[in-house]
C-alpha positions as a printed Julia matrix, in Angstrom:
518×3 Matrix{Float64}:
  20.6   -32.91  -62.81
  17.27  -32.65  -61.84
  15.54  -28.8   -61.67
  13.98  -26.97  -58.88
  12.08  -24.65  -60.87
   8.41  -25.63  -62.09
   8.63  -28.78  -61.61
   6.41  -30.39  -59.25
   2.99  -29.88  -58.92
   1.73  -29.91  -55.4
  -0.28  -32.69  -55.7
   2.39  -34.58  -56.83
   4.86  -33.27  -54.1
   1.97  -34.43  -51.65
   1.38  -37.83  -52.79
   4.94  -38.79  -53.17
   6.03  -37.61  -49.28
   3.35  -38.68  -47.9
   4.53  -42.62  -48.57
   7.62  -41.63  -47.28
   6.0   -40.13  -44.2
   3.95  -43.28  -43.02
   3.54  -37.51  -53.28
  -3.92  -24.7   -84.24
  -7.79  -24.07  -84.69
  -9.61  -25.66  -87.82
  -9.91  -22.08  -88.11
  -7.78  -19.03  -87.08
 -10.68  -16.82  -87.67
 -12.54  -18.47  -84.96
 -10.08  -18.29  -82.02
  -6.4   -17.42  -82.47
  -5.1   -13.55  -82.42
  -3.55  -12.62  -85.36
  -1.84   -9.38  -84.22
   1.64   -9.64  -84.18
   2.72  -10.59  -81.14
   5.47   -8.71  -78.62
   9.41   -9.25  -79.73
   9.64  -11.1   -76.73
   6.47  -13.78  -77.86
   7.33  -17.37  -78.19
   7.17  -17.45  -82.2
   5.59  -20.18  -83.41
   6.47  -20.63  -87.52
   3.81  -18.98  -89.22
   1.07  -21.46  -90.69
   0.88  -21.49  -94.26
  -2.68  -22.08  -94.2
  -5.61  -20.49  -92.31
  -6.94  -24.09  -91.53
  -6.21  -27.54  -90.12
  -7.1   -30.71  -91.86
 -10.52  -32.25  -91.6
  -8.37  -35.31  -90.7
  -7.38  -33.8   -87.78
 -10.26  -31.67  -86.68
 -13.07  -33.53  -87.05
 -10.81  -37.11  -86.05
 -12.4   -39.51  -84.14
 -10.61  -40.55  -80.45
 -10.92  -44.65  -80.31
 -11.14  -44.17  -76.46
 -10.72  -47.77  -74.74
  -9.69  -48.72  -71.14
  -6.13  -47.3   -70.02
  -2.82  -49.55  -69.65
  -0.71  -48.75  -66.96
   1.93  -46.02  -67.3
   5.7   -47.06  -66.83
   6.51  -47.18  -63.23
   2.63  -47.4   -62.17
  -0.54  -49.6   -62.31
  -3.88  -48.43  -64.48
  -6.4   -46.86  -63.27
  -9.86  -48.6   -62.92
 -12.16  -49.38  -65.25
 -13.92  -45.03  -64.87
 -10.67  -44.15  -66.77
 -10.55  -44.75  -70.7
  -7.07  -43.51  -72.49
  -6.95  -42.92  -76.55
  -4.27  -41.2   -78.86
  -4.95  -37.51  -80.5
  -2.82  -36.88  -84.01
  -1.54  -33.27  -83.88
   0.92  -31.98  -86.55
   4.98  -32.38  -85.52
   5.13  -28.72  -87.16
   2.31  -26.5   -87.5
   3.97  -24.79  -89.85
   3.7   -27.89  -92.03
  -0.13  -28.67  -90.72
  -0.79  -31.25  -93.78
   2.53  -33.13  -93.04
   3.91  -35.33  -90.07
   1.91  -36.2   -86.84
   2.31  -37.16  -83.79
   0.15  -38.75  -81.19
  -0.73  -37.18  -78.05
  -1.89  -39.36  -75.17
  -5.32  -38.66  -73.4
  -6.77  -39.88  -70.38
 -10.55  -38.98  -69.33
 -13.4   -39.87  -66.7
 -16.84  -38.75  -68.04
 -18.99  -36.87  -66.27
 -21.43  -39.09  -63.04
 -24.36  -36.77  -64.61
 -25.57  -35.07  -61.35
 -26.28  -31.66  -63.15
 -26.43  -30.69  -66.33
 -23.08  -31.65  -68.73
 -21.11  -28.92  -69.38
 -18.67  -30.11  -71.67
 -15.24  -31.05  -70.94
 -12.19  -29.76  -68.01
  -8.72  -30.55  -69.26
  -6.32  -30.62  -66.93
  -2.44  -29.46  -67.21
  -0.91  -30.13  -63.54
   2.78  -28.62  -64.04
   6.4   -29.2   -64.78
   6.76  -29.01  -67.57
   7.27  -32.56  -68.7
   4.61  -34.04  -65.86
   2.01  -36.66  -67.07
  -1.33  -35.54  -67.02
  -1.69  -39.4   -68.15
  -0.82  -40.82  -65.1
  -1.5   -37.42  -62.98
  -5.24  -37.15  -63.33
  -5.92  -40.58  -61.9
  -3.92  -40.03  -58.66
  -5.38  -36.48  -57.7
  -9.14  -36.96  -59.37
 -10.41  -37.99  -55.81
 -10.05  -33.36  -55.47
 -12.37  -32.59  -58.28
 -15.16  -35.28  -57.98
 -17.11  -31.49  -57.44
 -16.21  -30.42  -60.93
 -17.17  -34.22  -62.26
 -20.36  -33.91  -61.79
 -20.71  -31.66  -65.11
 -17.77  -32.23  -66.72
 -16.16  -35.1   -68.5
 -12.47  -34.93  -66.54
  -9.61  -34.96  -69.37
  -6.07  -34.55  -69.37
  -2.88  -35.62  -71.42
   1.01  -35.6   -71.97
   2.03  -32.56  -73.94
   4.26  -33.59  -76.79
   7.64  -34.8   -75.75
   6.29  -35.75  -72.5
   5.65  -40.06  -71.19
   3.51  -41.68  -73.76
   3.25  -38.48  -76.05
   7.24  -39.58  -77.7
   8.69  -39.29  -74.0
  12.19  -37.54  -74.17
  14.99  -39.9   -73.11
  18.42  -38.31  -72.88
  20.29  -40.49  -70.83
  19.58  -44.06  -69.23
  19.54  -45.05  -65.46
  23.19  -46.09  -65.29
  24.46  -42.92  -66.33
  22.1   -40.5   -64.25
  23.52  -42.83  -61.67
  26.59  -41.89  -62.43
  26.06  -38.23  -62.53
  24.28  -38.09  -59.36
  27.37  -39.26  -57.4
  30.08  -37.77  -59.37
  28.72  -34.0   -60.12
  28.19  -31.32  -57.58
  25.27  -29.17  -58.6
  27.3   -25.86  -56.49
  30.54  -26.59  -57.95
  33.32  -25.17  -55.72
  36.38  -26.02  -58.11
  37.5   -25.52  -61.48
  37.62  -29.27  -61.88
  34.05  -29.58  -60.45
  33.02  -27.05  -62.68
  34.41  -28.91  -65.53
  32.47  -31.51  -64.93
  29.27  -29.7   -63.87
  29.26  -28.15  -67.61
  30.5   -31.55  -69.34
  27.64  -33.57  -67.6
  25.4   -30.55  -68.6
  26.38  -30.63  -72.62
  26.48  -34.43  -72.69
  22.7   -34.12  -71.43
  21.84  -31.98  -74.6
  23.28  -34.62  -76.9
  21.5   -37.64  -75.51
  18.41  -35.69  -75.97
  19.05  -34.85  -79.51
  20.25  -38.08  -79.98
  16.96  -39.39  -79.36
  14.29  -36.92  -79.8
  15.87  -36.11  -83.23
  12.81  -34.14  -85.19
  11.14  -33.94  -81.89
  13.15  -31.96  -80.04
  12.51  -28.72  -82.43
   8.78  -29.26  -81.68
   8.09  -29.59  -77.64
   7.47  -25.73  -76.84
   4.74  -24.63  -74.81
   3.02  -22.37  -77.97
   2.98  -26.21  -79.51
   1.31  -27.45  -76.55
  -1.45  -24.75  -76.47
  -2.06  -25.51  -79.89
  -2.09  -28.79  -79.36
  -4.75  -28.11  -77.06
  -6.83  -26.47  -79.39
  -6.93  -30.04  -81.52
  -7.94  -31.16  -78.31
 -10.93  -28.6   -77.94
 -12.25  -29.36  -81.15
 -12.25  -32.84  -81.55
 -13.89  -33.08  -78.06
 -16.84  -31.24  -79.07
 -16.09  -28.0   -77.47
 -16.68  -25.04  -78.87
 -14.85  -23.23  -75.9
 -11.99  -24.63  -73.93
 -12.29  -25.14  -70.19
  -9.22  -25.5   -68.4
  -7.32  -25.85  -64.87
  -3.85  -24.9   -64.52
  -1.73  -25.82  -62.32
   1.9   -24.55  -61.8
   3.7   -24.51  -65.18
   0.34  -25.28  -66.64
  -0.82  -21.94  -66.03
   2.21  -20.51  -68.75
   0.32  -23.1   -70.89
  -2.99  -21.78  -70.06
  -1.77  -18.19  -70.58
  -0.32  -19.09  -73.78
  -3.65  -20.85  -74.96
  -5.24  -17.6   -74.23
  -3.3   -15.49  -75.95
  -3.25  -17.56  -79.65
  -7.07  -18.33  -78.84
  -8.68  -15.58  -76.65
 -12.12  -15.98  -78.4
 -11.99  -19.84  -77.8
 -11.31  -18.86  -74.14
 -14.3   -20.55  -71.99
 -13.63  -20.85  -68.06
 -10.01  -21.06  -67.11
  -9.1   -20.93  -63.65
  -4.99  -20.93  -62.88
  -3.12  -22.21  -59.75
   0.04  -21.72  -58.28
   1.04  -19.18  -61.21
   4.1   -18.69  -63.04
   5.26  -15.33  -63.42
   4.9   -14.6   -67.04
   7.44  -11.33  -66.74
   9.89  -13.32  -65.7
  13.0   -14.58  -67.69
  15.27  -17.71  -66.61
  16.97  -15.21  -63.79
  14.5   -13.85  -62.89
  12.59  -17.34  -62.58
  15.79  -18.61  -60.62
  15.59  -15.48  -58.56
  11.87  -15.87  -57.57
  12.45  -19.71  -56.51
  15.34  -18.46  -54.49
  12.96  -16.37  -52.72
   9.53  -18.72  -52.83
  11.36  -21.8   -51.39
  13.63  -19.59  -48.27
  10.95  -17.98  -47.6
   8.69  -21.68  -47.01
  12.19  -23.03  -45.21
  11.74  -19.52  -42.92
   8.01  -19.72  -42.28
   8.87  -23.85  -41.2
  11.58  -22.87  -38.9
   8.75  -20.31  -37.29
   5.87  -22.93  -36.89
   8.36  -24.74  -34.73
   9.06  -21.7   -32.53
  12.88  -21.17  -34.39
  14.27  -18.06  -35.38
  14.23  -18.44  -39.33
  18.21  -17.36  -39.55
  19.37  -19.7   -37.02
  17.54  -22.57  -38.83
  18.83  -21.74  -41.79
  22.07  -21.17  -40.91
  22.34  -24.9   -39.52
  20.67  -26.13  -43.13
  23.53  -24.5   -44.81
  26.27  -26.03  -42.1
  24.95  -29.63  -42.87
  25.21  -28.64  -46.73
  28.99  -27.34  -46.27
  29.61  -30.82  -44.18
  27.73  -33.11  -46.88
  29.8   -31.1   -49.53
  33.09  -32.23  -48.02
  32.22  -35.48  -47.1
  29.08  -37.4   -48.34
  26.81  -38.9   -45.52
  26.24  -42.9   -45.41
  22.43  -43.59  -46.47
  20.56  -46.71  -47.75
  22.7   -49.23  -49.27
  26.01  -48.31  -50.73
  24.37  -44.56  -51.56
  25.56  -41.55  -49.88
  23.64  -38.38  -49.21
  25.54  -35.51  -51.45
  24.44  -31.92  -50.88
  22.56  -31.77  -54.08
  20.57  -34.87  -52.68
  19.75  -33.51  -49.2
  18.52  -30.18  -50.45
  16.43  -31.77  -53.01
  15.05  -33.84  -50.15
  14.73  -30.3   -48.25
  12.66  -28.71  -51.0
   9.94  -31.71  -51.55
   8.64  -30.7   -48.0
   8.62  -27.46  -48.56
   5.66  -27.72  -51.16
   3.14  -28.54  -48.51
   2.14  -27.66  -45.18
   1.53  -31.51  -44.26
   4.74  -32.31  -44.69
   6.63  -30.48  -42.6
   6.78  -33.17  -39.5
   8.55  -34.85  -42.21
  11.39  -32.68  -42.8
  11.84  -32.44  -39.12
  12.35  -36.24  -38.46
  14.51  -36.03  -41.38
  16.92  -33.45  -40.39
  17.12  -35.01  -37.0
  18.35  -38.33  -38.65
  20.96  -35.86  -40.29
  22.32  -34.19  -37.81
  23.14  -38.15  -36.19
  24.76  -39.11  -39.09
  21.78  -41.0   -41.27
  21.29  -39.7   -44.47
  18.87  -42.16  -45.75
  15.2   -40.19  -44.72
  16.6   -37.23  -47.03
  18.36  -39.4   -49.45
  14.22  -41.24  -49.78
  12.91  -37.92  -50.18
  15.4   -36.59  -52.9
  14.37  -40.44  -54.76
  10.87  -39.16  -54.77
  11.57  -35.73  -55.95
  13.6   -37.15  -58.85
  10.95  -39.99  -59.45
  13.64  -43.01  -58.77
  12.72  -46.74  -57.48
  13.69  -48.96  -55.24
  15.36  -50.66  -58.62
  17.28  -47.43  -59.3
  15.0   -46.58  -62.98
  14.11  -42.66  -62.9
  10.95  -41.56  -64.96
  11.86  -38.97  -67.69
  10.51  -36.55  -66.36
  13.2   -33.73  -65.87
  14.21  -35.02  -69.51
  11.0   -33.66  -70.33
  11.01  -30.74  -68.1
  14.75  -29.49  -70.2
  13.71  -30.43  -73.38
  10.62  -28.12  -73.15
  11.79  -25.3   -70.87
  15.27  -25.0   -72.73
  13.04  -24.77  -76.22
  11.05  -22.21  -74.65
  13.68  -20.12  -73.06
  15.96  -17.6   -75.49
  18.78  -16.81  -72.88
  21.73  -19.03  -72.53
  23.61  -17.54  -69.17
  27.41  -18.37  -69.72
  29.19  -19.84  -66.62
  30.94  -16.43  -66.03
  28.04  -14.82  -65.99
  26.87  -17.38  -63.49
  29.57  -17.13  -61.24
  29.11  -13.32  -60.97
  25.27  -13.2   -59.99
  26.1   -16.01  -57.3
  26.73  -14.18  -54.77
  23.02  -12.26  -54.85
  21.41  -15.1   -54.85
  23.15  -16.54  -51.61
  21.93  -13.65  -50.27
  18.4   -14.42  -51.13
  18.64  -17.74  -49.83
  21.63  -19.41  -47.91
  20.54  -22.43  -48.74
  18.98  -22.52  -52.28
  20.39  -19.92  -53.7
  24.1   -20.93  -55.07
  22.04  -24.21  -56.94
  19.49  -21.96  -58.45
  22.64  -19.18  -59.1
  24.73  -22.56  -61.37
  21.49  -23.23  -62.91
  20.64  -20.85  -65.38
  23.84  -21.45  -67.1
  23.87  -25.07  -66.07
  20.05  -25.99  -67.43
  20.84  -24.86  -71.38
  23.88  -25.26  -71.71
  25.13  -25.93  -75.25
  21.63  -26.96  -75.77
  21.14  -28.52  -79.51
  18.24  -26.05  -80.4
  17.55  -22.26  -79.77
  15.0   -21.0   -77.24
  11.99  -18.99  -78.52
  11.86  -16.45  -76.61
  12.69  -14.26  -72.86
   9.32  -14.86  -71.37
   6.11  -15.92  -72.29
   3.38  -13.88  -74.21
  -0.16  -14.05  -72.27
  -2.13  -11.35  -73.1
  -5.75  -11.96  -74.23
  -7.65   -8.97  -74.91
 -11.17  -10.01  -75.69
 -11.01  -13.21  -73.56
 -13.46  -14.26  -71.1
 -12.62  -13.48  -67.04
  -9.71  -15.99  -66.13
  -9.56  -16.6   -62.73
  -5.86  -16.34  -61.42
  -5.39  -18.14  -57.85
  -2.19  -17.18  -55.49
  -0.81  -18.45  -52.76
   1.34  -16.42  -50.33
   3.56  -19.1   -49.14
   3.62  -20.92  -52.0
   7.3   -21.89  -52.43
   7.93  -23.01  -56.06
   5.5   -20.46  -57.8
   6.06  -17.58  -55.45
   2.37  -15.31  -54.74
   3.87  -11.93  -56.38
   3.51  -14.26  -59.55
  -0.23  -14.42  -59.91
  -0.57  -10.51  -59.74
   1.78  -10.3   -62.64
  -0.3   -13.0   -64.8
  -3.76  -11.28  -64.05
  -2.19   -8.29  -64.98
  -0.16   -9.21  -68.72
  -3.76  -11.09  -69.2
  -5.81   -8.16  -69.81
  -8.04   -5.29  -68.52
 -11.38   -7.39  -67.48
  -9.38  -10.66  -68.06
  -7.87  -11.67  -65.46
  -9.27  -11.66  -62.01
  -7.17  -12.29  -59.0
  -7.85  -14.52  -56.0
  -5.37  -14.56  -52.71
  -5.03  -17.2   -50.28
  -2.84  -16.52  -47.32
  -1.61  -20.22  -47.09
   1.33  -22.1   -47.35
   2.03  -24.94  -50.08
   2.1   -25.35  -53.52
  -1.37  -24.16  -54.96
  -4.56  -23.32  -52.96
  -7.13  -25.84  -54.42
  -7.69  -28.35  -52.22
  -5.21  -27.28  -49.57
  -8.05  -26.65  -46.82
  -9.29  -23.51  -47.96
 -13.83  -23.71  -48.16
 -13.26  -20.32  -49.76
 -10.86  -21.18  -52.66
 -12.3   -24.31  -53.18
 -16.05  -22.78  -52.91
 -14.78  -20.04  -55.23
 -13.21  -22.09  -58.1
 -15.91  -24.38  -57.76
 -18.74  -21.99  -58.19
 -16.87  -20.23  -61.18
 -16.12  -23.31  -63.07
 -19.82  -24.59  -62.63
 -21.8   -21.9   -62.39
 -19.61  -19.27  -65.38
 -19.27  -16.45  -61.84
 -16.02  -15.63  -61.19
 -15.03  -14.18  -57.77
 -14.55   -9.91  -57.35
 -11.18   -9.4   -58.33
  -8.86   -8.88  -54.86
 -11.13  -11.08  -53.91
  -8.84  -12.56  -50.06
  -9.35  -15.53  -48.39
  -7.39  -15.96  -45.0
């Protein structure tokens, strides 16, 4: 089972389909916010001390040239990789660590250094390892004051990479489970694949898995200010990294520097109401697609939906021995959805559909889910649960499910029913609690935080970014629009994002907040 929600950065969306279409502070005092924070705050154990180790702090990064990352090649010799020691449990800061991967290019020195960017580009459970690399060609701007840094959060690739099941048996699961289950025996299975999930992750994160949420992460990031020499962090976003961002900002506000978010996670939000906005983000890309081709939006959709019903009957021949499933083809849908530029793709892909191939869509659904030609799958979406399903309190039962299905057909025909099975489907009998119903950002006392939002973006739907300037903070956050389309704004052929980020990350100015750019 592989999620829809936050879990693709558009970068990574861009760079995959386009192949296809030729993809704790040393000190408390200093930063974090010791007010007690809303019942609805991700709760991180209390620390029993007001300080770090030295050992930890002040630790030295042996930074040396970068091997490549499973499934990839390194990066040339500008990149240098080296391992940061956090604590498994702040709670227990002078006890176990863990090592958290880094990645960084320093700065080419064409104005004065500024210090270091680090870079979180979504999921959760994405590599900023092997991400930074691959999308560093879009910020050879902000290189030329900043050393360019980014890393796996804990749980995530080379930071103890969650594994909860191996290639055979995703496999397996992708043929035999319908992800909009239409029988009690397909529902059977749906929730029996979804528990077995859970186990293998316990299974194999053991200690780990009780230590992967996103307050972790932020703290984790905190290390990661300090030992780089920065007495302020400055950050960029993207996606699920801007929870991670807002989280940061709330435990640290005074250690807040410049922090620009992208394609922004509604912090309000709980799991529904998460689903509920994806329902609505990705429809609403699939209706503005049908309209750049000169179709009415409902008769499009309404022929995405018969090709579903047809797939879910009877599997379409594809590549190999593989079949397109329904779950496959709109996972192939959605990948296109998260940019502009690839659109033509989804149209020579639904034409192949509609004559009986199902291999274009079944490639696209590959790249979504990160599979090779060899049939291995990253970890990613093991990743992505692990952390999500630590951070989220609610566990929706399947009857709960099944009764809310029905509204979200009705926000989208043809995402809807997936996103309605997955927020009970996601947690189910997960082995550890969630934290918490949403995430707390608020950061009185922080510096401006620029907030950047999209109003076609599909996965982290625009109303989003209004919400996070807002829970930020009076004279916090400040709000840009872009009327685009895509996933994020930065570097999607917008001068006046990209001038605007740019100048506020370099030159400390933030835009006017409302600040439009069309």
């Amino acid at each position: 089972m592989q999620r829809f929600v936050r879990s693709t950065a558009l970068a990574a969306a861009t760079v995959l389909v386009a192949g296809l279409a030729a993809g704790c502070s040393s000190s408390d005092d200093g930063g974090s916010d010791d007010k007690a924070p809303s019942s609805n705050a991700p709760r991180p154990k209390p620390d029993p001390s007001s300080t770090l180790p030295a050992s930890l702090t002040t630790q030295k990064l042996d930074w040396k040239g970068c091997k490549a990352p499973e499934g990839g090649s390194a990066p040339g010799a500008q990149w240098q990789c080296s391992t940061l020691k956090v604590p498994l449990d702040y709670a227990k800061p002078d006890g176990e660590t863990i090592g958290i991967a880094l990645i960084r290019a320093k700065s080419t020195g064409k104005g004065d250094r500024i210090g270091s960017l680090l870079f979180n580009f979504g999921g959760p459970g994405g590599s900023g390892v092997s991400g930074l690399p691959s999308f560093a060609d879009s910020y050879t701007k902000l290189r030329e004051r900043y050393d360019l840094v980014s890393f796996d959060p804990r749980g995530v690739a080379a930071s103890g990479g969650v594994r909860c099941r191996d290639d055979e048996a995703t496999q397996a699961a992708e043929k035999k489970v319908d992800l909009t289950p239409d029988t009690a025996a397909e529902e059977r299975a749906y929730f029996e694949d979804a528990a077995d999930f859970g186990a293998g992750c316990a299974r194999d994160a053991k200690k780990l898995i009780e230590h992967v949420s996103t307050v972790e992460a932020a703290r984790d990031m905190d290390v990661m200010r300090q030992v780089l020499g920065d007495d302020k962090l400055h950050y960029f976003g993207i996606s699920y990294g801007t929870e991670l961002g807002g989280t940061y900002a709330h435990l640290f506000p005074r250690r807040v520097g410049r922090l620009t978010f992208d394609a922004v996670v509604d912090p309000s939000a709980d799991s529904i109401g998460h689903a509920e906005n994806q329902a609505k983000g990705f429809q609403r890309a699939l209706d503005n697609y049908f309209r750049s081709r000169g179709q009415d939006p409902k008769a499009g959709t309404a022929k995405v939906a018969k090709l579903f019903r047809r797939l879910d009957a009877e599997p379409m021949r594809a590549s190999g021995d593989r079949k397109l499933t329904e779950s496959l083809a709109s996972t192939g849908i959605l990948i296109t959805l998260y940019s502009k530029q690839t659109w033509p793709t989804l149209t020579r892909a639904l034409a192949a559909a509609e004559k009986g191939d199902g291999s274009p869509l079944l490639q696209l659904a590959d790249a979504y889910n990160e599979r090779d030609a060899s049939g291995h799958y990253s970890t990613q979406s093991h990743s992505q649960r692990a952390i999500s399903c630590r951070d989220a309190k609610e566990r929706t039962t399947p009857r709960e499910a099944k009764k809310r299905l029905s509204r979200f057909r009705e926000i989208s025909p043809v995402f809807g029913e997936f996103l309605g099975w997955d927020t009970a489907g996601w947690c189910h009998e997960w082995p550890v609690p969630g934290l918490s119903d949403s995430p707390e950002v608020s950061a009185p006392g922080a510096a401006p935080i620029l907030v950047v939002g999209n109003t076609g973006d599909p996965a982290t739907p625009y109303e989003g970014a209004r919400k996070m300037a807002d829970e930020l903070g009076k004279d916090v956050g400040v709000h840009l629009t872009w009327k685009g389309e895509g996933h994020g704004a930065y570097g999607n052929g917008s001068d006046c994002v990209d001038d605007a980020i740019n100048t506020y990350l370099l030159e400390g100015t933030p835009p006017k907040d409302g600040k439009v750019c069309s």
